[in-house]
C-alpha positions in Angstrom: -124.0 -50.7 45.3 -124.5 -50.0 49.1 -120.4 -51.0 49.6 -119.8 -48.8 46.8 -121.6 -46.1 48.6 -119.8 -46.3 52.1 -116.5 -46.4 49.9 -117.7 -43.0 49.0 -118.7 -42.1 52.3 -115.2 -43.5 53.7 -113.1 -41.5 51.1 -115.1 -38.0 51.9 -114.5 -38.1 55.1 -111.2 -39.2 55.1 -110.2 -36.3 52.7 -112.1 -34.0 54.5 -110.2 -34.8 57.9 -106.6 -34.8 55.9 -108.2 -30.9 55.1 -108.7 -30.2 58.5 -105.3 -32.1 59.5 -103.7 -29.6 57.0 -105.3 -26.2 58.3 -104.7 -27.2 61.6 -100.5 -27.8 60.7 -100.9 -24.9 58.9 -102.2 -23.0 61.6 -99.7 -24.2 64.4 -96.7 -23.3 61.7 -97.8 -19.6 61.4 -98.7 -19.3 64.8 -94.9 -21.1 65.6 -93.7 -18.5 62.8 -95.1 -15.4 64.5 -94.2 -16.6 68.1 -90.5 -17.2 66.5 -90.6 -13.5 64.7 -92.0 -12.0 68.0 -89.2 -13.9 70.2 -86.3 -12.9 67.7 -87.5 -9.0 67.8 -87.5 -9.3 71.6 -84.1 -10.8 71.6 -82.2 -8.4 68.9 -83.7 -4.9 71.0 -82.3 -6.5 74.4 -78.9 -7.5 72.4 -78.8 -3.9 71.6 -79.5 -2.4 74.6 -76.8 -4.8 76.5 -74.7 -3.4 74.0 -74.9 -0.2 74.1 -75.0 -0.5 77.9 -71.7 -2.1 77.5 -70.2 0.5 75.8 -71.5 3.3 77.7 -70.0 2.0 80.9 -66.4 1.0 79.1 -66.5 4.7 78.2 -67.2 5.6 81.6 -64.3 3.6 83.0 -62.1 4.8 80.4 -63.1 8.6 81.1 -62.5 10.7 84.4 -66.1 11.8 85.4 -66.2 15.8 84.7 -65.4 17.6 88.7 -68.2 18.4 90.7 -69.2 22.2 90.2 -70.6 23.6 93.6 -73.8 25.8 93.4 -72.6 28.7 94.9 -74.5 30.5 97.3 -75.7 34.1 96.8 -76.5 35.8 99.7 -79.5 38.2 99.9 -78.9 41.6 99.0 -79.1 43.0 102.3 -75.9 40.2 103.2 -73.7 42.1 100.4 -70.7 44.7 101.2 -69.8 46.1 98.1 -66.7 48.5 98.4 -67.0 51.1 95.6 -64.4 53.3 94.7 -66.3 57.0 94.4 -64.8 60.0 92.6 -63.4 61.6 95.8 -61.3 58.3 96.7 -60.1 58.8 93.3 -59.4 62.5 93.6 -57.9 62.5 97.1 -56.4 59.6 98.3 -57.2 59.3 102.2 -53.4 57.4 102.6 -49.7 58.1 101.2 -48.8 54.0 101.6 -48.1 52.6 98.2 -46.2 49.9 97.0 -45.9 51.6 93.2 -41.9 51.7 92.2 -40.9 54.8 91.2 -41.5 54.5 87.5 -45.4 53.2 88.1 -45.7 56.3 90.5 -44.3 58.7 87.8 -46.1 57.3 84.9 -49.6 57.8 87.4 -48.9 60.9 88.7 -48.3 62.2 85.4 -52.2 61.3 83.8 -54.1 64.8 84.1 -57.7 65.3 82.6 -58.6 66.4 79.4 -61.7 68.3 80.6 -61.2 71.7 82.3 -64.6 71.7 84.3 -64.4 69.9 87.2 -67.3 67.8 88.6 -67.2 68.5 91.8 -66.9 71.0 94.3 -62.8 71.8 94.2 -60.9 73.0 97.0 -57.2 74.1 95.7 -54.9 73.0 98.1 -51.3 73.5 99.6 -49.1 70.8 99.1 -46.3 70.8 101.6 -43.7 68.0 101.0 -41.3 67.6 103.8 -37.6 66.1 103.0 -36.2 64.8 106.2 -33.6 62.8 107.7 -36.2 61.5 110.3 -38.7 62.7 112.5 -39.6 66.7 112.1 -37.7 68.6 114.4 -39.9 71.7 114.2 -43.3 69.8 114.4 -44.7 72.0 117.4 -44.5 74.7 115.4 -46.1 73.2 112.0 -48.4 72.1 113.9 -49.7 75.3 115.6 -49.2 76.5 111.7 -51.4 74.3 110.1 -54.2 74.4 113.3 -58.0 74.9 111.7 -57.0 74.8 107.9 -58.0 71.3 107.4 -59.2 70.7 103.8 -56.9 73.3 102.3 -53.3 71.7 102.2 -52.2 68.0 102.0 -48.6 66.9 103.8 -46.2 64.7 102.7 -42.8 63.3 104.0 -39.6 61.7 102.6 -37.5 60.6 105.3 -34.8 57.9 105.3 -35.9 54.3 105.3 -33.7 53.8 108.0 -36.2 55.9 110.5 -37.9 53.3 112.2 -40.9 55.8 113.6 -39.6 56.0 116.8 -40.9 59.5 117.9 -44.3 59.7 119.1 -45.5 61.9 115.5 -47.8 65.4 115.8 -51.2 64.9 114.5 -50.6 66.3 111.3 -47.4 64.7 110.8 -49.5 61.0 111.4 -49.5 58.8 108.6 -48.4 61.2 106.1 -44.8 59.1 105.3 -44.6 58.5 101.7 -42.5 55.4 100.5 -39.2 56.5 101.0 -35.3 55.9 99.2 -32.3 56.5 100.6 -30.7 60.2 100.0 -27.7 61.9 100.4 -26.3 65.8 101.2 -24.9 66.7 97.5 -26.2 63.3 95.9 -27.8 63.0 92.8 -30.5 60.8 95.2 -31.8 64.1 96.4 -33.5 65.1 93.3 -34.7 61.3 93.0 -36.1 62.3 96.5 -37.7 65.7 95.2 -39.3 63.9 92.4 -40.9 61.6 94.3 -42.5 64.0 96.5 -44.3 65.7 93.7 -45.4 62.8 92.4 -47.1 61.3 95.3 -48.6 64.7 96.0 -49.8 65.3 92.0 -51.5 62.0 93.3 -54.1 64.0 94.8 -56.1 65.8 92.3 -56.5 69.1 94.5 -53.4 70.1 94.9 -52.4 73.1 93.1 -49.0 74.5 94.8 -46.6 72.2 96.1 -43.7 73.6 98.4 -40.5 72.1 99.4 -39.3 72.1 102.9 -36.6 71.0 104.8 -36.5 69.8 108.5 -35.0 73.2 109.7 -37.9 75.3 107.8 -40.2 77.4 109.8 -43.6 79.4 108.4 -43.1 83.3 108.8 -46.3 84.4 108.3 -49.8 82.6 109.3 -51.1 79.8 106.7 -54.0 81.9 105.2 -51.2 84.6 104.5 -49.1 81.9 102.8 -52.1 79.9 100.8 -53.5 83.4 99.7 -50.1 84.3 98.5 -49.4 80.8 96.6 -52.8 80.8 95.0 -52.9 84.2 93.9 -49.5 84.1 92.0 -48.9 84.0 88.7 -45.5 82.2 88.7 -43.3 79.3 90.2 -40.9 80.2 92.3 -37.7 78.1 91.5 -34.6 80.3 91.9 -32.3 80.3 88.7 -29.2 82.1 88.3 -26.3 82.6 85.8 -23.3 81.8 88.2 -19.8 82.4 86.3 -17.5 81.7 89.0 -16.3 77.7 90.3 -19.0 76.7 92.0 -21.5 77.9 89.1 -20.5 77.6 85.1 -17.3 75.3 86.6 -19.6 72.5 87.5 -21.0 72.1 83.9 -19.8 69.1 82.4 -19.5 69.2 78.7 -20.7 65.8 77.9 -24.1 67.6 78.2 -23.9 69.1 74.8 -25.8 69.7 72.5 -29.0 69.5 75.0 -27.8 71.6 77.8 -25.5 74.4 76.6 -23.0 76.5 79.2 -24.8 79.0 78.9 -28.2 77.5 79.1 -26.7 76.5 82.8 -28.2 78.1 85.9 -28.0 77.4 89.8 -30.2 78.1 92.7 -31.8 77.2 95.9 -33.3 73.4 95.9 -36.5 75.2 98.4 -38.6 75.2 95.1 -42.4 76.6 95.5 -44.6 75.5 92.2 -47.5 75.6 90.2 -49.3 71.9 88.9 -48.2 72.8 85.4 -44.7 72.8 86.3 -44.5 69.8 88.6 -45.9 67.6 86.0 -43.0 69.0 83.4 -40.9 67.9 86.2 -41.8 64.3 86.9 -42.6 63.9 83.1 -38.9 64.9 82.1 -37.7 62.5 79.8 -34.7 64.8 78.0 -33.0 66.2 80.8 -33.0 64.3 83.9 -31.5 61.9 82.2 -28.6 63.7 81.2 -28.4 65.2 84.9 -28.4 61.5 86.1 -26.0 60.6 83.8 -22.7 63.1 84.2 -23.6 65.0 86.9 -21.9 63.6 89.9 -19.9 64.2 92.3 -18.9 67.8 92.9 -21.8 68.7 90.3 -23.8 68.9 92.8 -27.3 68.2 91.1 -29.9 69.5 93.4 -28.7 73.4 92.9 -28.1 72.9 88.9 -31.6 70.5 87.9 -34.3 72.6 88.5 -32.7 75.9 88.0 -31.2 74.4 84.4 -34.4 72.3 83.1 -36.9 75.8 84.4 -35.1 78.0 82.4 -34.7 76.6 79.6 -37.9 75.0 79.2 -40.5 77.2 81.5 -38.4 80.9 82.3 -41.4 82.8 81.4 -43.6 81.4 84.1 -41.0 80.9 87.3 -40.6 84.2 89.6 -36.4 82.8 89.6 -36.5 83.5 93.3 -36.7 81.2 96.1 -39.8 82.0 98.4 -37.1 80.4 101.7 -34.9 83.0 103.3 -31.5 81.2 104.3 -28.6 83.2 105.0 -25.4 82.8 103.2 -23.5 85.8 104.8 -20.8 83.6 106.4 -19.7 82.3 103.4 -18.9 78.8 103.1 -20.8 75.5 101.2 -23.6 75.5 104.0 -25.6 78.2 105.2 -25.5 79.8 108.7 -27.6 77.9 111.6 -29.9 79.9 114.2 -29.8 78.4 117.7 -32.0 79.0 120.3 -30.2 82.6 121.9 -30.1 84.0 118.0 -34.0 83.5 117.8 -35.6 87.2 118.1 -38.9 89.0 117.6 -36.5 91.5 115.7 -34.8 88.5 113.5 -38.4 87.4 112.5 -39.6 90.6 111.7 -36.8 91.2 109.6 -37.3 88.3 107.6 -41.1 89.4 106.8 -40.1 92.4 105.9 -38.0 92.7 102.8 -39.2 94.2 99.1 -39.3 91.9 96.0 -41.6 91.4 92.6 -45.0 90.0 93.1 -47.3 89.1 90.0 -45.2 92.5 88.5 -45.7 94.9 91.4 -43.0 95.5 94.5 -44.2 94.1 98.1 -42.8 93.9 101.0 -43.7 89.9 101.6 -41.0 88.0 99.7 -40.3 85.3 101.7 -42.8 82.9 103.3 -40.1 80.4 105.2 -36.8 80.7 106.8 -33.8 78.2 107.2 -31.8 77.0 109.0 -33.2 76.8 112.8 -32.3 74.2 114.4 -34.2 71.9 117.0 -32.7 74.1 120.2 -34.7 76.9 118.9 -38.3 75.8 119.2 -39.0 77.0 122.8 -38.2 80.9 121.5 -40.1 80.3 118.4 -43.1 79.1 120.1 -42.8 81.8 121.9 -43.1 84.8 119.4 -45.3 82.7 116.6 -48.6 84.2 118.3 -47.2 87.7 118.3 -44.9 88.0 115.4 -46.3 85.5 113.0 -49.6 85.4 114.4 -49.9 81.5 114.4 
């Protein structure tokens, strides 16, 4: 009975070990389990992040890095120049030096404003446009002319490219040489020349008259007696006349039809004197300069036909058809008579003040406000009477 007992006994506590033998396996297997889980989880994110490391620096090898952008620096406002273009820079430019070719300058010298007000404070001004060979012969004398009147005329000059500047320039003359072409006595050139004047000087807002004059001109009265007389008139002064002889009708060429009739055909003095109105017709001429450039050539003789032809047919009503420069044809011939020094008179000048005309529809005795052809020689004797005759 005892053995029987301790059989017992044996047999409990060996099952009851073989329970806690069991537990304890089973234990270590889930703890191995969850050490194995935890290990493969650790394992599979650093796979994936040697991956993507991987491909992140293939694709940086395979692809240029993006350039390097500078930062750039702004100064402080008080370091900053700013160069701004204000309305009188616009209006008036201070220089004539351009590189525009002649079709940008006409195309911007033809834009005009729609408004009629202006916003400023506008001083009409002279424009005198000088066509010359080279230096001005007569400068002295211009320059005594123009003396105190800054503000109220602007100057411009065509000369030859060939002029190198060699002559020391008057004051006024200084910096006032537009971009120049080549031009010829007779040449169609000339009215190129003409037309380029104007449209440098419709460049400047202000100016209202614009007068042509040649290297042998010479003022006869004082310049407030000329701009008075320019502003106050009513007309252009482009001479035009019907010419039925050779060297008038027998220059027509007929390849001008149907625009420009015979008898729509007029010649005059090139020594025009106009209005703004009229010099943008003029460098805005699409219809008959053209034609003029086209057949007449040669012994057409252009600059006495253009003008004359193109303001009659288009603008008569508004142009004076006179010439406001005395020359003197008397001698006959294709060029007018020169004045040299001994010719050069109180007498001569007052003469040439003096003569009776049509002025805004009433006679006057002032007709003519410049004189051709003097040459160089004369200067000393003109210098001499300007203060007393001309009252320069």
């Amino acid at each position: 009975m005892k053995s029987s007992n301790n059989q017992h006994s044996l047999n409990y506590i060996s099952s009851h070990f073989n329970s806690r033998v069991h537990l304890i396996r089973f234990l270590s297997y889930l703890l191995l389990l969850a050490c194995g889980v935890t290990i493969g989880i650790i394992i599979s994110f650093y796979l994936k992040s040697c991956t993507f490391s991987l491909q992140f620096t293939q694709l940086s090898l395979s692809t240029p890095p993006p350039p390097l952008i500078k930062t750039p620096i702004v100064p402080n406002n008080s370091d900053l120049v700013i160069n701004r273009v204000g309305l009188k820079n616009f209006i008036e430019p201070s220089h004539v030096v351009h590189d525009l070719t002649d079709e940008e300058l006409m195309w911007r010298a033809s834009l005009t404003p729609k408004i009629d007000e202006y916003p400023f404070d506008r001083v009409p001004k002279v424009a005198f446009m000088f066509l010359v060979r080279g230096s001005v012969p007569l400068a002295p004398l211009w320059q005594k002319f123009f003396k105190g009147h800054k503000g109220y005329y602007t100057i411009y000059i065509h000369s030859n490219p060939s002029y190198n500047g060699s002559e020391v320039e008057s004051p006024v003359f200084r910096g006032r040489r537009i971009p120049s072409k080549k031009v010829e006595w007779g040449k169609f050139n000339m009215i190129e020349a003409e037309r380029r004047l104007l449209a440098n000087a419709l460049l400047d807002f202000s100016n209202q008259r614009f007068v042509l004059i040649s290297e042998s001109c010479i003022p006869l009265f004082n310049f407030s007696t000329v701009y008075s007389y320019l502003m106050n008139s009513t007309q252009s002064h482009v001479m035009a006349y019907d010419e039925a002889s050779s060297v008038g009708r027998g220059r027509y060429r007929i390849k001008m039809s149907p625009k420009i009739k015979l008898k729509q055909w007029r010649k005059g003095s090139q020594w025009f004197e106009m209005h703004r109105e009229l010099a943008l017709e003029v460098i805005s001429d699409r219809t008959y300069f053209p034609i003029f450039e086209k057949y007449c050539k040669g012994s057409c003789y252009a600059d006495e036909h253009y003008l004359p032809t193109f303001v009659s047919i288009k603008f008569w009503e508004k142009n004076s058809n006179r010439s406001l420069t005395w020359v003197d044809w008397s001698k006959g011939g294709p060029h007018p008579a020169k004045f040299v020094r001994p010719e050069v008179t109180s007498e001569l000048l007052e003469n040439l003040r003096n003569q009776r005309c049509e002025y805004n529809g009433n006679s006057t005795n002032v007709c003519f406000l410049f004189a051709r052809k003097f040459l160089q020689s004369s200067l000393t004797r003109l210098m001499r009477f300007a203060p007393r005759v001309m009252h320069l």
